[in-house]
Every structure is written in structure tokens, then in C-alpha cells.
N, CA, C and O atoms as a printed pandas DataFrame, in Angstrom:
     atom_number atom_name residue_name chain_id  residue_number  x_coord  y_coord  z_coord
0              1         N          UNK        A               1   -4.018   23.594   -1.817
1              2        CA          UNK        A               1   -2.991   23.357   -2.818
2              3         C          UNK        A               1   -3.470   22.277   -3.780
3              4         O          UNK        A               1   -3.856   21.211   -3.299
4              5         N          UNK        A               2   -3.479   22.472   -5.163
5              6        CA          UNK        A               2   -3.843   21.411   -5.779
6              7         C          UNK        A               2   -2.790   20.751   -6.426
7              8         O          UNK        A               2   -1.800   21.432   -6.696
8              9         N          UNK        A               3   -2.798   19.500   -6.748
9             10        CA          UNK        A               3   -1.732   18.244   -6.839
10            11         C          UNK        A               3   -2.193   17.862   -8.002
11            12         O          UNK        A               3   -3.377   17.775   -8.326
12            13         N          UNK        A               4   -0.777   17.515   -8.962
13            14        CA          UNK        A               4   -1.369   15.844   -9.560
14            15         C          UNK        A               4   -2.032   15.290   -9.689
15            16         O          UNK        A               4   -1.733   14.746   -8.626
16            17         N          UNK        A               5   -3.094   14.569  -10.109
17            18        CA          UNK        A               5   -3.621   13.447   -9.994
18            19         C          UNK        A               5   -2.602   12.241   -9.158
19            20         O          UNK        A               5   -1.426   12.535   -8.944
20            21         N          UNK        A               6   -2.844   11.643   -8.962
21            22        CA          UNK        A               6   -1.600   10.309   -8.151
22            23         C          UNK        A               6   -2.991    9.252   -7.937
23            24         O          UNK        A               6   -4.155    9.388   -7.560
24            25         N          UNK        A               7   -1.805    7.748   -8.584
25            26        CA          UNK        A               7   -2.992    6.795   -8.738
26            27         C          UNK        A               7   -1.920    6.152   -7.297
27            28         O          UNK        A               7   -0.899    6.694   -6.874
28            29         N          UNK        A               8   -2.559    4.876   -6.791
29            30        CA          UNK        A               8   -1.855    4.279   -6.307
30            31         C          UNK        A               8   -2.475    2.714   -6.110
31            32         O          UNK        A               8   -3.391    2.586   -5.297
32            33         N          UNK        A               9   -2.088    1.764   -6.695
33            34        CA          UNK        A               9   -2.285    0.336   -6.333
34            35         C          UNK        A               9   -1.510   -0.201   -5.586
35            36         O          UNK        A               9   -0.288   -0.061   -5.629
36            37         N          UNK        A              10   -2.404   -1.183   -4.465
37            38        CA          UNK        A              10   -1.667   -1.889   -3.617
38            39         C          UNK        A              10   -2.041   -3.457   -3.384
39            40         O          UNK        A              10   -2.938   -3.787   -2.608
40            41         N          UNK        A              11   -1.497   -4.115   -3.909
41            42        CA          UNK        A              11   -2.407   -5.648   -3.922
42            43         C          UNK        A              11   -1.167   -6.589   -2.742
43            44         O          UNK        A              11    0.045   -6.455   -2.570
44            45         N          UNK        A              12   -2.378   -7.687   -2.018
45            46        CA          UNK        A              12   -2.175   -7.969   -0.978
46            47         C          UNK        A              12   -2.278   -9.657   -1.040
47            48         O          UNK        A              12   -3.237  -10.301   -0.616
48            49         N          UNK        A              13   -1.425  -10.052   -1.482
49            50        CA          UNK        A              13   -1.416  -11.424   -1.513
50            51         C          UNK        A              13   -1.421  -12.037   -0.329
51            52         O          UNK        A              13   -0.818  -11.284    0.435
52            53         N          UNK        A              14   -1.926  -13.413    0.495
53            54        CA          UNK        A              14   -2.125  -14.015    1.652
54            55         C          UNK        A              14   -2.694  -15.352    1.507
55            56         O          UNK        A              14   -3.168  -15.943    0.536
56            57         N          UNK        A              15   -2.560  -15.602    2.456
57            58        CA          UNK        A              15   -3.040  -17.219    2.418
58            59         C          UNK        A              15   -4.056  -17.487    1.892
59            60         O          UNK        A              15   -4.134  -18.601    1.373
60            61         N          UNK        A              16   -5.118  -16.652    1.833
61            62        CA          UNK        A              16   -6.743  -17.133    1.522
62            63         C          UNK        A              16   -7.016  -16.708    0.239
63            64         O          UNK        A              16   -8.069  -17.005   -0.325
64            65         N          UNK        A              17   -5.959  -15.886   -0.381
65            66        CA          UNK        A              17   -6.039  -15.426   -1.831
66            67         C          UNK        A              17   -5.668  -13.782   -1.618
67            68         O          UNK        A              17   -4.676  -13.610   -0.909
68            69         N          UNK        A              18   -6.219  -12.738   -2.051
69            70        CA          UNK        A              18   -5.543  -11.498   -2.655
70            71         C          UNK        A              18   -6.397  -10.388   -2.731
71            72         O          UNK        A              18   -7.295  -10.536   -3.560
72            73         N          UNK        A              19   -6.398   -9.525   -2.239
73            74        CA          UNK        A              19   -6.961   -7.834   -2.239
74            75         C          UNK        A              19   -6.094   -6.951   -3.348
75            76         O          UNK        A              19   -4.863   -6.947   -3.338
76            77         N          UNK        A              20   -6.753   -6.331   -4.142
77            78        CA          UNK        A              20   -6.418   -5.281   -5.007
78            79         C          UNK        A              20   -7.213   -3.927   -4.582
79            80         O          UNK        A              20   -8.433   -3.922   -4.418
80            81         N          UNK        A              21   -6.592   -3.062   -4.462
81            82        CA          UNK        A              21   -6.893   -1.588   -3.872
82            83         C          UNK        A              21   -6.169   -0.505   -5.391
83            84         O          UNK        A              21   -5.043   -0.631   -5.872
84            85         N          UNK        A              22   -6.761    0.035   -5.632
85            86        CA          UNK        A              22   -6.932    1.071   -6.354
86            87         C          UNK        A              22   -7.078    2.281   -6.224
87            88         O          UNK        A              22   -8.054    2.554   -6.924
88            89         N          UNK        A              23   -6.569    3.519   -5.581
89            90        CA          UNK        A              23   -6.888    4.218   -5.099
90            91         C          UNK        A              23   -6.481    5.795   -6.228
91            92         O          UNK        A              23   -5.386    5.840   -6.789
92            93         N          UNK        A              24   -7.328    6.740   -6.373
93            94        CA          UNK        A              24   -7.502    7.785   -7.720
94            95         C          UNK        A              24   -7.563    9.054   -6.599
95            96         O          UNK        A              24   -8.604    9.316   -5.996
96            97         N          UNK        A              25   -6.412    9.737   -6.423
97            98        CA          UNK        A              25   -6.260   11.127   -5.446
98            99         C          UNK        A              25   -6.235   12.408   -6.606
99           100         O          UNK        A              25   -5.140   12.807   -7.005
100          101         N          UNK        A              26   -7.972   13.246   -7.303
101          102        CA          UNK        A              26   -7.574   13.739   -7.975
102          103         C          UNK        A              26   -9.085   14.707   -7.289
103          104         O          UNK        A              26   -9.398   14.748   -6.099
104          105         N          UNK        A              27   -9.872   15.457   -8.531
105          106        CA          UNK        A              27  -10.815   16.457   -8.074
106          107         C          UNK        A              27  -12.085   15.371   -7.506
107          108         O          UNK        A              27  -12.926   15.828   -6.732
108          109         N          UNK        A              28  -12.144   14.132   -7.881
109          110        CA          UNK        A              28  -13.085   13.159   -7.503
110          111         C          UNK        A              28  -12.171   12.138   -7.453
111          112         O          UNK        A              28  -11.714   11.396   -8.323
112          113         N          UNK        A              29  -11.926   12.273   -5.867
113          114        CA          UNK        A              29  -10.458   11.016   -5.561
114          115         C          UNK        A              29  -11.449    9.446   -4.848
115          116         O          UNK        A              29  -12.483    9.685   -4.225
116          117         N          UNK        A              30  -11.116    8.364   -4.984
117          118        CA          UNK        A              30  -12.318    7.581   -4.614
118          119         C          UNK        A              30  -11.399    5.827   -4.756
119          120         O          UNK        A              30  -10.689    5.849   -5.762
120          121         N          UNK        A              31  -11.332    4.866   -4.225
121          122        CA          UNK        A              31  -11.183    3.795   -3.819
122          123         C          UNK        A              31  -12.292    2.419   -4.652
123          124         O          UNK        A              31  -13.518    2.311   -4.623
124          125         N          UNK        A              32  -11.406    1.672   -5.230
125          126        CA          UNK        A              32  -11.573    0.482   -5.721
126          127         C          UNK        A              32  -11.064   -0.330   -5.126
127          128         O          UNK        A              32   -9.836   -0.388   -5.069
128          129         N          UNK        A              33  -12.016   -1.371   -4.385
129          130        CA          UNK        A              33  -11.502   -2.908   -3.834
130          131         C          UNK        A              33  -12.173   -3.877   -4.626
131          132         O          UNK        A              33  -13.326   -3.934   -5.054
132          133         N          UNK        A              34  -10.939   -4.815   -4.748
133          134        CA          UNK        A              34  -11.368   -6.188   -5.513
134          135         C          UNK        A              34  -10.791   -7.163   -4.915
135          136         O          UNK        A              34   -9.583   -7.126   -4.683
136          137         N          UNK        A              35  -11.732   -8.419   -4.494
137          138        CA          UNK        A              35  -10.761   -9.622   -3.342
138          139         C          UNK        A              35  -10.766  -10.852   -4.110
139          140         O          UNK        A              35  -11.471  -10.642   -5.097
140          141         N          UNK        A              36  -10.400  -11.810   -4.123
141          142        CA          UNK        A              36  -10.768  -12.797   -4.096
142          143         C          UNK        A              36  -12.087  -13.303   -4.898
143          144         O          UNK        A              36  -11.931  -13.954   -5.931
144          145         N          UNK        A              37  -12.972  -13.097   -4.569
145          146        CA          UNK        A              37  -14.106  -12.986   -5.272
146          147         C          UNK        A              37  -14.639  -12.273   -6.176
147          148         O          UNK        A              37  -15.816  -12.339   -6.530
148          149         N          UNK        A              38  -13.777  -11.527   -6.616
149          150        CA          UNK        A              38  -13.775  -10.808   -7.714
150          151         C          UNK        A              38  -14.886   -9.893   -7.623
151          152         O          UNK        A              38  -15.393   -9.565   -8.696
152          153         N          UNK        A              39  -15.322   -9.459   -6.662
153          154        CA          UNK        A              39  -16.134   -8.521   -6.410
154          155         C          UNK        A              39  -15.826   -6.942   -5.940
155          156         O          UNK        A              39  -15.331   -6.432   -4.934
156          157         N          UNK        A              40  -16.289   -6.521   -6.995
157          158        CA          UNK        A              40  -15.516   -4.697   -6.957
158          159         C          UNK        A              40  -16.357   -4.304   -6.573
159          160         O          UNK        A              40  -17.479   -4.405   -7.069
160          161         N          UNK        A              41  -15.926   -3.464   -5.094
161          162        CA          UNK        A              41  -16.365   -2.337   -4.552
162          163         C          UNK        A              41  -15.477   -1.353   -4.465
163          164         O          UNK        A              41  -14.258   -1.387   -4.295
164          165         N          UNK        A              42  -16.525   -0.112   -4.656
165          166        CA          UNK        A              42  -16.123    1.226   -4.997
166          167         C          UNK        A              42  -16.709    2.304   -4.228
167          168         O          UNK        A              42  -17.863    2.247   -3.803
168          169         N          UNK        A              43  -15.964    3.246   -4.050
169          170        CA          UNK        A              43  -16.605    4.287   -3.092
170          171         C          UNK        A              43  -15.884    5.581   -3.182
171          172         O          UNK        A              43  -14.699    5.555   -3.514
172          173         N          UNK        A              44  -16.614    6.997   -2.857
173          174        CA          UNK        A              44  -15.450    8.239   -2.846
174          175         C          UNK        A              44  -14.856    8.734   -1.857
175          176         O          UNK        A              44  -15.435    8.597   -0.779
176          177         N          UNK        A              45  -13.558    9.450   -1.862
177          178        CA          UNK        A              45  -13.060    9.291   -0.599
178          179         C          UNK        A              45  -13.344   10.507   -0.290
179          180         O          UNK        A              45  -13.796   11.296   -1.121
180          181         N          UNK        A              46  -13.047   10.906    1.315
181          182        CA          UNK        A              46  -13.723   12.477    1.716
182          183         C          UNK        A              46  -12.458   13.008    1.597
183          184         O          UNK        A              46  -11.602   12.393    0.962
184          185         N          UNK        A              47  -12.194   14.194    2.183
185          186        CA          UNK        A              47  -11.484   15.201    1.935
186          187         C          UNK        A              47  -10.290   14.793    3.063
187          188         O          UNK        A              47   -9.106   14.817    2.726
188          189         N          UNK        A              48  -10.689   14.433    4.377
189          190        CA          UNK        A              48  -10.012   13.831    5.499
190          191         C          UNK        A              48   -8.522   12.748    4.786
191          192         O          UNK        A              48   -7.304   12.575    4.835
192          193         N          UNK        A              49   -9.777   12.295    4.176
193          194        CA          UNK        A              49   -9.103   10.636    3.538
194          195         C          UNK        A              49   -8.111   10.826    2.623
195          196         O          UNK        A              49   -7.282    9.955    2.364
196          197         N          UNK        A              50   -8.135   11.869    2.131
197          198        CA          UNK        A              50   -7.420   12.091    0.869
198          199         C          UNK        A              50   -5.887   13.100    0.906
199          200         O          UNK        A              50   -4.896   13.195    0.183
200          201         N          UNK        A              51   -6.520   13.948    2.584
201          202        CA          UNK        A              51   -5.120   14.694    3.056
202          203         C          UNK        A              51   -4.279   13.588    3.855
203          204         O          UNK        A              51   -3.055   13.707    3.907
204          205         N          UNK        A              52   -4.927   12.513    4.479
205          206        CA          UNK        A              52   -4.673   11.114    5.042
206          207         C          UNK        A              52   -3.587   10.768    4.215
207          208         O          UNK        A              52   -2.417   10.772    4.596
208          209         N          UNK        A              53   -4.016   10.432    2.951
209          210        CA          UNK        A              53   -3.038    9.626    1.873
210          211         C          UNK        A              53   -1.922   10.605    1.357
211          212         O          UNK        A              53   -0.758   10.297    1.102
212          213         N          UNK        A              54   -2.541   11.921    1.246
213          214        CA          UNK        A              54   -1.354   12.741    0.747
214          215         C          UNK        A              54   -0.013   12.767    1.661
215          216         O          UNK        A              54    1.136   12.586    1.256
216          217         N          UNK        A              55   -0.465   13.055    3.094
217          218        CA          UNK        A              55    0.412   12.916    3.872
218          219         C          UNK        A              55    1.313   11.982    4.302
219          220         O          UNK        A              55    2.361   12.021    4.948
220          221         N          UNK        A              56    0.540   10.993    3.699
221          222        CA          UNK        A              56    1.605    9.350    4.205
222          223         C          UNK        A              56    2.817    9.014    2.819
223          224         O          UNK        A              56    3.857    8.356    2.833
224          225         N          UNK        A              57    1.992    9.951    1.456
225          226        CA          UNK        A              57    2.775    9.874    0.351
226          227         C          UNK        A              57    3.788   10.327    0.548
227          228         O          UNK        A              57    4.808    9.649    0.420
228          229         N          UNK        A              58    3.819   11.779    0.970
229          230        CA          UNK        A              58    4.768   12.749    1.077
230          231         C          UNK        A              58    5.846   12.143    2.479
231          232         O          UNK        A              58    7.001   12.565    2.536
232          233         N          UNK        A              59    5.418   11.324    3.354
233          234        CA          UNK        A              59    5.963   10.534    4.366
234          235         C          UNK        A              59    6.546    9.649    4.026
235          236         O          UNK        A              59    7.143    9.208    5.008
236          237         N          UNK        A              60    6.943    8.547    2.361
237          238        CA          UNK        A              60    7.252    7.802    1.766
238          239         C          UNK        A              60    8.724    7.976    2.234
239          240         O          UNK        A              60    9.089    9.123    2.489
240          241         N          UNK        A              61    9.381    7.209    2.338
241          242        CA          UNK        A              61   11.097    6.814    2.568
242          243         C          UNK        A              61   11.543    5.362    1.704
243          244         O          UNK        A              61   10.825    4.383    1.906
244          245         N          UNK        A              62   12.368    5.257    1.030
245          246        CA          UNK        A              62   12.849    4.133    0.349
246          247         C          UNK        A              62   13.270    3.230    1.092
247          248         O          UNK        A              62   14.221    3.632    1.762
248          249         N          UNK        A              63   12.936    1.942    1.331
249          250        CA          UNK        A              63   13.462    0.978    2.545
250          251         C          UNK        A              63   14.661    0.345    2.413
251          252         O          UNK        A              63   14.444   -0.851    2.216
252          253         N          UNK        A              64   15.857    0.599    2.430
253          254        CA          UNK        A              64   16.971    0.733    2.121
254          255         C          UNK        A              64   17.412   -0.641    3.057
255          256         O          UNK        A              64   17.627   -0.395    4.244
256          257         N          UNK        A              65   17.560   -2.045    2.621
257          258        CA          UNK        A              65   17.972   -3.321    3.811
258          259         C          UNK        A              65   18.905   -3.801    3.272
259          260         O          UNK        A              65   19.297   -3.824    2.105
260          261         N          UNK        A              66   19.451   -4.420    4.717
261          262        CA          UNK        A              66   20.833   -5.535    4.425
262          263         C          UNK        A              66   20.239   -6.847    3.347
263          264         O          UNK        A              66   19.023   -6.756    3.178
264          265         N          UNK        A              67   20.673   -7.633    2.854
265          266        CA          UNK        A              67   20.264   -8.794    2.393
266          267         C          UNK        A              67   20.340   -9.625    3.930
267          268         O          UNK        A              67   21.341   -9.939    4.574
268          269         N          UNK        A              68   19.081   -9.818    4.198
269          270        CA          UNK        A              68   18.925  -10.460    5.665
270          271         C          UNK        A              68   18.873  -11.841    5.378
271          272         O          UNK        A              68   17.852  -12.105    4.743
272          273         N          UNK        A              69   19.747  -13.046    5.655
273          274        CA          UNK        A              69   19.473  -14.404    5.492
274          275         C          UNK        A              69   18.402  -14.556    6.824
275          276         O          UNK        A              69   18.672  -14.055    7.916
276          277         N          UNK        A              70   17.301  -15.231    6.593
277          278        CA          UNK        A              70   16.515  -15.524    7.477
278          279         C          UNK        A              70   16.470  -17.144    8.084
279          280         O          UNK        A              70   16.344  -18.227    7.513
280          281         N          UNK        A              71   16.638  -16.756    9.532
281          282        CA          UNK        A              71   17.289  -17.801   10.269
282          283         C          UNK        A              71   16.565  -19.254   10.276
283          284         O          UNK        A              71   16.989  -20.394   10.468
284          285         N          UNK        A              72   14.613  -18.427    9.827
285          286        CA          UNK        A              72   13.568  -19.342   10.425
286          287         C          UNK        A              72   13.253  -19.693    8.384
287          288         O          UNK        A              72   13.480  -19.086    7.338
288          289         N          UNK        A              73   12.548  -21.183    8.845
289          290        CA          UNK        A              73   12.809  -21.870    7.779
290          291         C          UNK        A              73   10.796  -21.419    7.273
291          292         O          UNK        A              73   10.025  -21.920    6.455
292          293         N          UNK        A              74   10.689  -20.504    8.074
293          294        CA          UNK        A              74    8.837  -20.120    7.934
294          295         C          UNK        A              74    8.665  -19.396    6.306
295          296         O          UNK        A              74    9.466  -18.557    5.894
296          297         N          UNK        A              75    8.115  -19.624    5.930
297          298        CA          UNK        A              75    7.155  -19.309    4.593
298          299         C          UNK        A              75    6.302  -17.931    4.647
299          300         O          UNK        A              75    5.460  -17.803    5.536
300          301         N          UNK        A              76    6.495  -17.004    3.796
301          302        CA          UNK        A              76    5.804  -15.584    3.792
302          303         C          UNK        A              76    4.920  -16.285    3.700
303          304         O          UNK        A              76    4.839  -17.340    3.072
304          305         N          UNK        A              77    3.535  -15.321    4.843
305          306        CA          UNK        A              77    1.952  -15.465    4.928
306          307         C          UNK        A              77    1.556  -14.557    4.036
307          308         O          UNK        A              77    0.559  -14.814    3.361
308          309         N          UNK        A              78    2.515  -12.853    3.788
309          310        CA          UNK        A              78    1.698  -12.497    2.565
310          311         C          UNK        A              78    2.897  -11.768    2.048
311          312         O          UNK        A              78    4.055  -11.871    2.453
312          313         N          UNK        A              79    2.413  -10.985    1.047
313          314        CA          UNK        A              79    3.645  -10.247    0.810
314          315         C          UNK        A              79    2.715   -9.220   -0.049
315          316         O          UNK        A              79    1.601   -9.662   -0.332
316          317         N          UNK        A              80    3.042   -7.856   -0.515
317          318        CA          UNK        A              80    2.720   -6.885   -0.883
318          319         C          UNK        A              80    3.452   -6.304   -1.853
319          320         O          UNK        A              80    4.671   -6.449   -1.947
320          321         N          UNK        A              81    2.356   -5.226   -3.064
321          322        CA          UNK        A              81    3.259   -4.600   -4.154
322          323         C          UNK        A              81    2.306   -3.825   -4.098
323          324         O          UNK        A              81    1.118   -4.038   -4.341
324          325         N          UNK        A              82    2.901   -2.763   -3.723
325          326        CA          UNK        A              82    2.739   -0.929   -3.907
326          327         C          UNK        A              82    3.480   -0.146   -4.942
327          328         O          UNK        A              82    4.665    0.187   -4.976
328          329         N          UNK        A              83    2.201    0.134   -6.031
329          330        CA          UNK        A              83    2.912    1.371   -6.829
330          331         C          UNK        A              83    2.135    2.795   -6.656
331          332         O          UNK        A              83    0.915    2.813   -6.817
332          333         N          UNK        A              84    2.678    3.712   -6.404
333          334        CA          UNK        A              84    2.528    5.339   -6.623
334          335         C          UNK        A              84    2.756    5.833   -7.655
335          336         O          UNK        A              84    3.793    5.351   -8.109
336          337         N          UNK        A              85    2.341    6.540   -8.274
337          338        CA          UNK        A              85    2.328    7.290   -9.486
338          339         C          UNK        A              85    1.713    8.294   -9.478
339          340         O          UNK        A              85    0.624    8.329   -8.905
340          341         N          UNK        A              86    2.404    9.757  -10.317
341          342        CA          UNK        A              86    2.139   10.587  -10.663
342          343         C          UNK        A              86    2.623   11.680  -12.067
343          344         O          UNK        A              86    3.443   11.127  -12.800
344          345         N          UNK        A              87    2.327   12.741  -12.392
345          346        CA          UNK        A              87    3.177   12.819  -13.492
346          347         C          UNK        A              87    4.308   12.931  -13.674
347          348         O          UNK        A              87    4.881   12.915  -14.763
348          349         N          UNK        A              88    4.980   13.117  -12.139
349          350        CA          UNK        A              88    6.508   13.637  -12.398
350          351         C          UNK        A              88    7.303   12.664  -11.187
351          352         O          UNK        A              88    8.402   13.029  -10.771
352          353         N          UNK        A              89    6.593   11.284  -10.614
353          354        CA          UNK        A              89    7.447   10.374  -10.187
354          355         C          UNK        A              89    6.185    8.873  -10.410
355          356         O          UNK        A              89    5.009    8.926  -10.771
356          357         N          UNK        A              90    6.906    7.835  -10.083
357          358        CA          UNK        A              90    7.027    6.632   -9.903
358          359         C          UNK        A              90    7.337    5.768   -9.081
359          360         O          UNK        A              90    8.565    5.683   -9.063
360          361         N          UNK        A              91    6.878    5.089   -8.397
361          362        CA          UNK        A              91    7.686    4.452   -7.340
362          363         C          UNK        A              91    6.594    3.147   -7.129
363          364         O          UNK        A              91    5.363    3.127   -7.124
364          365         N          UNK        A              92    7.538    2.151   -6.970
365          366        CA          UNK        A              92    7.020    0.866   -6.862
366          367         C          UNK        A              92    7.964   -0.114   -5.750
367          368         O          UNK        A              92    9.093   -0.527   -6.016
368          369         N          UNK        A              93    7.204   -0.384   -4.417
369          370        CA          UNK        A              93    8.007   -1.422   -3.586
370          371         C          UNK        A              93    7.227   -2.737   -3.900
371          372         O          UNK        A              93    6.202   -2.897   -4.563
372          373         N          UNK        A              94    7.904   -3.510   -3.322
373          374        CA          UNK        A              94    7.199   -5.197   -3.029
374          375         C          UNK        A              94    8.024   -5.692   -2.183
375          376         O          UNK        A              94    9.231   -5.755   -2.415
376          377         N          UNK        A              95    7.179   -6.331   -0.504
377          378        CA          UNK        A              95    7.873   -7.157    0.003
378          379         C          UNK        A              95    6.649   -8.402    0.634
379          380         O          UNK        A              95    5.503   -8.756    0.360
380          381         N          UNK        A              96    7.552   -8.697    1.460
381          382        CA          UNK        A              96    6.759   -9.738    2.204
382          383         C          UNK        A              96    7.077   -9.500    3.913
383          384         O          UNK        A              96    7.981   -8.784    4.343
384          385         N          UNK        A              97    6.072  -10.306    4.781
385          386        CA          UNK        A              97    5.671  -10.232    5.677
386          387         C          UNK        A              97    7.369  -10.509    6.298
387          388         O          UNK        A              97    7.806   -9.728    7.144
388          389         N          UNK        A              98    8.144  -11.550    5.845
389          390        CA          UNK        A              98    9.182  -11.760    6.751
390          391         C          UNK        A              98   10.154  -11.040    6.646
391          392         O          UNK        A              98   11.088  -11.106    7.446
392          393         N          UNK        A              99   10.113   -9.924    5.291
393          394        CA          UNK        A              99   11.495   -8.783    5.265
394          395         C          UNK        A              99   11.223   -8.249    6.430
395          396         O          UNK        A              99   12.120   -8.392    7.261
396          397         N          UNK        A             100    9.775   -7.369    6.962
397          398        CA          UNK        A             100    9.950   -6.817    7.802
398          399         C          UNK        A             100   10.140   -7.374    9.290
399          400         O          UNK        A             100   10.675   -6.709   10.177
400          401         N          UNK        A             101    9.691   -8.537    9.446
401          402        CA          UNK        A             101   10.087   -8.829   10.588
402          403         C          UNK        A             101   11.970   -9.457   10.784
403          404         O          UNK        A             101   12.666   -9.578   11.792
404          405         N          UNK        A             102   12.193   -9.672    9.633
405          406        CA          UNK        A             102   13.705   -9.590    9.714
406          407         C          UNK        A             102   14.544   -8.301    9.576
407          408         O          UNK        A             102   15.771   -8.371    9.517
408          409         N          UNK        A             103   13.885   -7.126    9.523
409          410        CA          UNK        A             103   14.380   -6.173    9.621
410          411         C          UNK        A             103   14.476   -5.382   11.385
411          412         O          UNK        A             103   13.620   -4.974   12.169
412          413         N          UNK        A             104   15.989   -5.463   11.412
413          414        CA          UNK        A             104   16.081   -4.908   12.914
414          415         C          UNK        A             104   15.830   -3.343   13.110
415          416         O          UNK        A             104   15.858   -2.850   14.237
416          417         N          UNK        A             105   15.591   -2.611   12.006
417          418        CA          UNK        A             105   15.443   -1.014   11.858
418          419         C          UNK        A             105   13.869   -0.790   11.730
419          420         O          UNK        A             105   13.066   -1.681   12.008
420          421         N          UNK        A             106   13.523    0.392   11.317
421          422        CA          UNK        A             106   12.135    0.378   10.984
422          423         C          UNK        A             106   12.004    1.089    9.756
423          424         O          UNK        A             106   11.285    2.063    9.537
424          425         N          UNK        A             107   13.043    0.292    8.707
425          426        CA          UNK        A             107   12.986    1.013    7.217
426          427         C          UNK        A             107   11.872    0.841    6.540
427          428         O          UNK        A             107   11.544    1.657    5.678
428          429         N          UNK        A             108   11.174   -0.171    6.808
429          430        CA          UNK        A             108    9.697   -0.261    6.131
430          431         C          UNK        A             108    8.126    0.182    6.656
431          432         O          UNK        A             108    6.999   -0.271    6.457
432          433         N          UNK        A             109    8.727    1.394    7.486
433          434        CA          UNK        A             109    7.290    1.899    8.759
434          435         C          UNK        A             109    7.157    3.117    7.413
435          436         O          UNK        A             109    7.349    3.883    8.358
436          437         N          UNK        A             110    7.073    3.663    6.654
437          438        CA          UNK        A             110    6.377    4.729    6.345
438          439         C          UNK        A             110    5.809    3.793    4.944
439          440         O          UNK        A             110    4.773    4.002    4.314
440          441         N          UNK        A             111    6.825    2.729    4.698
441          442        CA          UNK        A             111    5.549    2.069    3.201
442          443         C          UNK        A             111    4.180    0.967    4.349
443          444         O          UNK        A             111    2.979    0.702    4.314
444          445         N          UNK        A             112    5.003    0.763    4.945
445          446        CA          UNK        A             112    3.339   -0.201    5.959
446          447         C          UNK        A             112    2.623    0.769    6.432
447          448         O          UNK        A             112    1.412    0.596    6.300
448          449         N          UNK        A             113    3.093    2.168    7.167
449          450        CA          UNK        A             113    1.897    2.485    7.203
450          451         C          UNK        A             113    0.854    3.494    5.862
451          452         O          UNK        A             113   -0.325    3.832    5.966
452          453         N          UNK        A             114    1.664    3.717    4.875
453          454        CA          UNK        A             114    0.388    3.687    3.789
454          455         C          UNK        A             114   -0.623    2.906    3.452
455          456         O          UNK        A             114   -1.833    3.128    3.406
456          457         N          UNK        A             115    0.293    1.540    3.118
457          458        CA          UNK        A             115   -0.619    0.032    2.675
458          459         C          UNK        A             115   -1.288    0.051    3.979
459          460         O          UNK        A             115   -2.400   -0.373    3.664
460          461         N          UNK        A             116   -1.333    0.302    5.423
461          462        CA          UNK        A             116   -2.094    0.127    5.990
462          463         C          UNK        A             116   -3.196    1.262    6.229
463          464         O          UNK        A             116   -4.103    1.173    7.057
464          465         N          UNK        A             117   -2.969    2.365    5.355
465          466        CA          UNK        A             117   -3.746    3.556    5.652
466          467         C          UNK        A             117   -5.178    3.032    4.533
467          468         O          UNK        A             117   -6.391    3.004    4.741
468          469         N          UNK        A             118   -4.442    2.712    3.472
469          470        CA          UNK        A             118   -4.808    2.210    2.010
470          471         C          UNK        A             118   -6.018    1.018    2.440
471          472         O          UNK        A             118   -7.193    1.055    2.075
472          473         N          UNK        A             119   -5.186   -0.360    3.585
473          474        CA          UNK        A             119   -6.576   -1.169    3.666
474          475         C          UNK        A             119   -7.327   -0.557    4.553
475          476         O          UNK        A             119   -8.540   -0.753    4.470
476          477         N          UNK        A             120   -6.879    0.219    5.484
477          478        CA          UNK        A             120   -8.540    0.865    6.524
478          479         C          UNK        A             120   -9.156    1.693    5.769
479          480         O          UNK        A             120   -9.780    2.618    6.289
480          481         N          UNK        A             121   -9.113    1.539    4.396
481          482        CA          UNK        A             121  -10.143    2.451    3.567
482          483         C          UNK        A             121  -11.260    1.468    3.483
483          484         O          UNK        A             121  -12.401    1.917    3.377
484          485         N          UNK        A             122  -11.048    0.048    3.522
485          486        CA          UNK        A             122  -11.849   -0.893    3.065
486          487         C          UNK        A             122  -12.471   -1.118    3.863
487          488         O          UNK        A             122  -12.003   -1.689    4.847
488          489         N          UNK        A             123  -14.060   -0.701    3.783
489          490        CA          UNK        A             123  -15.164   -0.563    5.117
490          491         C          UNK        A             123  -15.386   -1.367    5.689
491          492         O          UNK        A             123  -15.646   -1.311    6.891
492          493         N          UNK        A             124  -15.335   -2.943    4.615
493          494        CA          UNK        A             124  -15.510   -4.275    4.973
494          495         C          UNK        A             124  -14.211   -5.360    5.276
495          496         O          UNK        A             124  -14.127   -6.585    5.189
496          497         N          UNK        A             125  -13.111   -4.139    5.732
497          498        CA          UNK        A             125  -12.065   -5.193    5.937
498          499         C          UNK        A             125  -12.087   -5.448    7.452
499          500         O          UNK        A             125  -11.327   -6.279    7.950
């Protein structure tokens, strides 16, 4: 079945500074990392990798939360902004490390596990 093109950025803010992921799901679909050091690496993705991502897209759910007052006076270690795009949607989350652990549901398991499908692309992470 052929698709869209669909871009998807996911940048990863954290204590030590920040990962940018870039990822291009089209006839030559292929992965851009940039960290901290401003050093871009690039690579193409296989065919595995790319039904990988389609499937976690199409697995996407909107994380729908209470306004959780958080009890602990702790400081997000990172926090994350994921956008998807294609020609006929859009979608952009951003959270941080303590929404989800203040979340008693598991409304944010199908956007973590993209962003986490997204960094095990990174050979050197």
C-alpha cells in the first residue's frame, strides 16, 4: 500500500541538553539525528523500520488527562515535542517526564512508544 509521505520530528530535551530526530517515511524514508553537539547523523531506514513507524502512527491515540496537581515538588528531567505530519493530518503533542508519571491511566503509552520507537532508530543511542 503506498502512503503519503509523513515527516515526523521528535526533539528530546534533558538534563545534558537535547536530541532532534527527523524522521522522512516516503519512497526513500531515512532518519536525521542531531544532539547537542550539533552533529548530524543520517541514515536510511529499511523496510522493517518503516512498517515499524507506520504501525505505531496508525497506533497514535490523543492523551486525553485530568489537570494532575503534582504532589512532588521534583523538576521535569526531560520533556518531549512530537509532530506528525502528512498531507491530510497534523498532529503535534508535548509533554514531560512527570505528566506521565502522574498519570494513573496509560493515556500516553501509544505517543511514548513511538518517541521511543523513533530514539531506537539512533544506532548510537
Amino acid at each position: 500500500m503506498k502512503h503519503y509521505p509523513i515527516a515526523l520530528e521528535l526533539t528530546v530535551w534533558f538534563d545534558l541538553g537535547l536530541n532532534q530526530y527527523e524522521v522522512v517515511i516516503d519512497s526513500d524514508s531515512k532518519i536525521s539525528i542531531k544532539r547537542t553537539d550539533d552533529v548530524l547523523h543520517s541514515r536510511e531506514l529499511t523496510e522493517t523500520e518503516v512498517a515499524m513507524l507506520v504501525n505505531a502512527i496508525e497506533a497514535i491515540k490523543v492523551p486525553i488527562t485530568e489537570d494532575l496537581q503534582s504532589k512532588s515538588i521534583n523538576k521535569a528531567t526531560s520533556s518531549y515535542e512530537l509532530i506528525i505530519e502528512s498531507a491530510h493530518f497534523s498532529l503535534e503533542f508535548n509533554w514531560e517526564n512527570l505528566d506521565v508519571e502522574a498519570s494513573s491511566s496509560s493515556v500516553f503509552e501509544s505517543v511514548l512508544k513511538l518517541a521511543s520507537l523513533i530514539q531506537s532508530l539512533d544506532l548510537d543511542h
